[in-house]
TILUMTI-340309 format. One line per 8 residues: number of its first residue (from 1); their letters; for each residue x, y, z of C-alpha. Coordinates in steps of 0.001 Angstrom, whole numbers, padded with zeros to 6 digits. Layout:
% TILUMTI-340309
NUM> A> X:Y:Z | ... .
% end
This chain:
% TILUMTI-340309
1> XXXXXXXX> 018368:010830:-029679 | 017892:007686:-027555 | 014123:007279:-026003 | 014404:007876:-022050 | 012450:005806:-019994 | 009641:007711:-018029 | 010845:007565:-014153 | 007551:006715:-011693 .
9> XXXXXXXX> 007372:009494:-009415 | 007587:007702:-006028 | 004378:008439:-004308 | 004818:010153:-000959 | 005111:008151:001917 | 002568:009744:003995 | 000196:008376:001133 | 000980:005192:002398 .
17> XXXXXXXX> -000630:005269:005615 | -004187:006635:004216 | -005971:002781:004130 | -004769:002146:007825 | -005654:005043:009072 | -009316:005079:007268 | -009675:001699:008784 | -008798:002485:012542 .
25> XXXXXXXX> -010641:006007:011876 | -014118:003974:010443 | -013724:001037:012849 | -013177:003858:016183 | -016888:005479:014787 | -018137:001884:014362 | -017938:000660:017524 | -019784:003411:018982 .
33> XXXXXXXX> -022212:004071:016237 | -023188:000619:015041 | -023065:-001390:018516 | -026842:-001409:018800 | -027758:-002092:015132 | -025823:-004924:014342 | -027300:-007448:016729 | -029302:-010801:017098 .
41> XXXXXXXX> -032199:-008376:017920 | -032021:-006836:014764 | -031830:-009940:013156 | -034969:-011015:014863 | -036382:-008150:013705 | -035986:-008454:010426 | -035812:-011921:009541 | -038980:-012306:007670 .
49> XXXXXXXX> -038136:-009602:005717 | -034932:-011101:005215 | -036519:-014297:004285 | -038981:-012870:001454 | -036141:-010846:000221 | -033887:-013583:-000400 | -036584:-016120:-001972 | -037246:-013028:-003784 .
57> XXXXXXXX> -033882:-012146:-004818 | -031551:-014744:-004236 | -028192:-013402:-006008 | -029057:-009806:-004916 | -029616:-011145:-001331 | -025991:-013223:-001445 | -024035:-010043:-003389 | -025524:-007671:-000479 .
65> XXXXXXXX> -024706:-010068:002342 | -021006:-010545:001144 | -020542:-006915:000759 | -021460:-006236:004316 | -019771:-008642:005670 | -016519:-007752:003471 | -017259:-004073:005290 | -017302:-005056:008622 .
73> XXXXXXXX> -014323:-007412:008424 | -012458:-005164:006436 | -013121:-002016:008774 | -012481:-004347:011976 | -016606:-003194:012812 | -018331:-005130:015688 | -021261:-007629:013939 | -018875:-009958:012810 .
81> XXXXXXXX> -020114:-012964:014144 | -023781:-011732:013886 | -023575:-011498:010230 | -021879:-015598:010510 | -024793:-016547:012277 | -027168:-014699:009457 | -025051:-016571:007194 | -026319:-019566:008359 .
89> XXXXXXXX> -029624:-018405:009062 | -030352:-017524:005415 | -028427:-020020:003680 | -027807:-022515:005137 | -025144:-024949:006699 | -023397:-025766:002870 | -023676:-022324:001257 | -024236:-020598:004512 .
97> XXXXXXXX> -020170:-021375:005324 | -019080:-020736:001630 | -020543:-017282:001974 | -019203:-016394:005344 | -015501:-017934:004326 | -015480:-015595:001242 | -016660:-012302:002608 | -014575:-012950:005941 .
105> XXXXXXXX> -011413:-013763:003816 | -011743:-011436:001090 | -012239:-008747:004177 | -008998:-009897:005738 | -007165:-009599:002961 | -008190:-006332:002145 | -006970:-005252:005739 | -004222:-006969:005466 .
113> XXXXXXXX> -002832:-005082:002395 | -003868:-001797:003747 | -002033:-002371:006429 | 001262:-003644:004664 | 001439:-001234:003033 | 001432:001048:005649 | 003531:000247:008872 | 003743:-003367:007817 .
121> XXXXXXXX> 006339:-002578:004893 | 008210:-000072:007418 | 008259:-002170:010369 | 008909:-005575:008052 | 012055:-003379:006615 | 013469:-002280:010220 | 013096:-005845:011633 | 015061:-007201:008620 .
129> XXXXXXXX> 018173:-004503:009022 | 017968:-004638:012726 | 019630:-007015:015082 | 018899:-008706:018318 | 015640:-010214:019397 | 013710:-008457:016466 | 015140:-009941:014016 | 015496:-013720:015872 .
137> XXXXXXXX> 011766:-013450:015483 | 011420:-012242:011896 | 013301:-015000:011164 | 011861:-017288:013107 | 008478:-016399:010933 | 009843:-016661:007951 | 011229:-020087:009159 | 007616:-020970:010288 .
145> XXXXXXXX> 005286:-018892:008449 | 002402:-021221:007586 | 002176:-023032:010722 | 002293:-019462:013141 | -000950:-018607:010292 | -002495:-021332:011023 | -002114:-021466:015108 | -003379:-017393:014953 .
153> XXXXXXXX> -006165:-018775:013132 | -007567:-022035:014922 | -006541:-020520:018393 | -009823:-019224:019663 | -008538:-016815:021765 | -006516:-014904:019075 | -009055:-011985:018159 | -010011:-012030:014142 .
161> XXXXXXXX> -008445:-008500:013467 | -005019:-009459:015569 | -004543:-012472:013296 | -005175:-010280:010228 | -003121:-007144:011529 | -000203:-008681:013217 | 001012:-010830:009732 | 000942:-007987:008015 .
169> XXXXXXXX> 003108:-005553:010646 | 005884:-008352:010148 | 005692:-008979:006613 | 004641:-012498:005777 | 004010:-013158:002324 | 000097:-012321:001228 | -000388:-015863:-000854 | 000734:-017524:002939 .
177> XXXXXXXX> -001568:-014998:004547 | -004843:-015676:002175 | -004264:-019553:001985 | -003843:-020088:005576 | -006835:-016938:006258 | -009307:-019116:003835 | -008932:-022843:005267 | -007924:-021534:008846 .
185> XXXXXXXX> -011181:-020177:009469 | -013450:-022853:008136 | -013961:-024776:011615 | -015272:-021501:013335 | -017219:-020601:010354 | -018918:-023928:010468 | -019916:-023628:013967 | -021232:-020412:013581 .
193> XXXXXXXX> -023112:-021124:010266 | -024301:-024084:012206 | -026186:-022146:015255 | -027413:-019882:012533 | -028999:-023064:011091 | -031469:-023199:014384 | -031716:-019819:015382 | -035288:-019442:013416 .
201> XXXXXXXX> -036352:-022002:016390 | -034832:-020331:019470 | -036225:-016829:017949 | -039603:-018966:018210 | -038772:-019779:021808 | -037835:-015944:022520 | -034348:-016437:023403 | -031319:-015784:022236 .
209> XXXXXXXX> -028352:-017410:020102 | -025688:-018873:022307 | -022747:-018270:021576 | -020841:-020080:024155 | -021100:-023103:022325 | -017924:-022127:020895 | -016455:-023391:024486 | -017986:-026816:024770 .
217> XXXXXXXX> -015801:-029484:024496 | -017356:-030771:021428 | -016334:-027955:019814 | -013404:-026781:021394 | -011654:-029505:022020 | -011205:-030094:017913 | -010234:-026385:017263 | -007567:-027074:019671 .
225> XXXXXXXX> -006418:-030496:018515 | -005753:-028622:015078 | -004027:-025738:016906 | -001792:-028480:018313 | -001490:-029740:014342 | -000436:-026553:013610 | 001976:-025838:015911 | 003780:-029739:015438 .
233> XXXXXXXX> 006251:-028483:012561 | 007621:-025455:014598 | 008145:-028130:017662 | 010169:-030392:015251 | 012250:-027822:013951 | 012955:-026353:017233 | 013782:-030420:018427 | 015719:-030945:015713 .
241> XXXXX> 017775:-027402:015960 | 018753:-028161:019337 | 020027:-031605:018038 | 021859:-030332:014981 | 020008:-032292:012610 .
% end
C-alpha cells in the first residue's frame, strides 16, 4: 500500500493575528507605562553607570543595548530615538550607527512579518482580486517598490512604525522591505548617533539634547535631496507612460 503524504493541518486563521495584536496590545501599555523612564533624564542619570558597565563589559553592554532597542522598535514603544542618541553616546559615531542600524532594522523587520502575516497577507490578497483604485495602487507598488521604500524612509515626516507597518499591509516583498529598511535609515541614524557623540558635554552644561537639529538645513536639506533621488524613477516611469515609451 502506497505511503500517503502527511497533510499540514492549516493553522487557524485567528492564529494569525496573535503577533499584531501583541504588538499594538504591548506598544498601547508602553506608551503610558514607559513615557517617563525612557528619557534623556534617565540617561543622564545613569550614564556613569553606563560608562563603567560598558568598559567593564563591552559585548554584554552592546548584546543588551541591541536587545532593547530591537524591543522598542519591534513593539512600536516610545524611546526610540533616546536609545539612538545612547547609541552614540556609548559607542560612538562608527560603531555607535552600526549598532543603532542593526537593532532598528532587525526590529522593523520583526514588525513587519508580524504584521504580514496578519492583515498584511489578507489585505495584500483582497487588493490583488479587487478592482478599481485598490488595485491601480497595488500595482503601482509593485511597479515602484524600492523607490516608494526608500521615499517612506528618507522622508522625515513619515513616522518609523508607518514606514514599517504600511509595506507590510500591501504586501511588498520582505528582501525589498529589509534592504531598503537597512540603507534607508542610515542618514537619520548618523545624525542621531552624532548628537549622542556630544551629549556627555551638554549633560555637563545641564541642558538637554536637541533634537531639532534634525530640521536645520544642514541636515535636512540632504535627507530631502535623497528623498527627491528616490522618488526620480517613479517620475520617469510615470513621464514615460504618458508618452508610450
Amino acid at each position: 500500500m502506497p505511503m500517503q503524504k502527511a497533510r499540514r493541518t492549516p493553522k487557524h486563521p485567528v492564529l494569525r493575528h496573535v503577533p499584531l495584536a501583541v504588538i499594538v496590545l504591548v506598544a498601547a501599555i508602553g506608551a503610558f507605562t514607559l513615557r517617563d523612564h525612557v528619557s534623556f533624564e534617565t540617561l543622564r542619570e545613569n550614564r556613569e553607570a553606563l560608562l563603567t558597565f560598558r568598559d567593564a563589559h563591552f559585548a554584554a553592554m552592546v548584546a543588551g543595548f541591541i536587545g532593547i532597542y530591537f524591543v522598542l522598535v519591534a513593539f512600536s514603544l516610545p524611546g526610540a530615538a533616546v536609545a539612538s542618541v545612547t547609541g552614540g553616546f556609548l559607542f560612538g559615531i562608527g560603531w555607535g550607527t552600526v549598532f543603532n542600524v542593526i537593532a532598528a532594522s532587525l526590529g522593523a523587520a520583526a514588525i513587519f512579518q508580524a504584521a504580514r502575516m496578519g492583515l498584511g497577507r489578507s489585505l495584500a490578497a483582497r487588493m490583488d482580486a479587487g478592482e478599481g483604485t485598490l488595485k491601480r495602487i497595488k500595482e503601482g507598488l509593485n511597479r515602484n517598490e524600492i523607490s516608494v521604500l526608500f521615499l517612506l524612509r528618507l522622508v522625515p515626516a513619515v513616522p518609523f512604525f508607518v514606514a514599517n507597518l504600511l509595506p507590510a499591509l500591501v504586501g511588498v516583498k520582505f528582501r525589498n522591505f529589509a534592504f531598503t529598511t537597512v540603507l534607508g535609515i542610515i542618514p537619520g541614524a548618523l545624525v542621531f548617533t552624532w548628537i549622542g557623540v556630544g551629549v556627555g558635554e551638554v549633560f555637563d552644561r545641564g541642558g538637554s539634547p536637541d533634537l531639532s537639529l534634525l530640521w536645520e538645513p544642514q541636515v535636512i536639506g540632504p535627507l530631502l535631496g535623497l528623498s527627491a533621488l528616490a522618488a526620480l524613477p517613479i517620475l520617469l516611469k510615470a513621464v514615460r507612460g504618458k508618452k508610450g515609451i
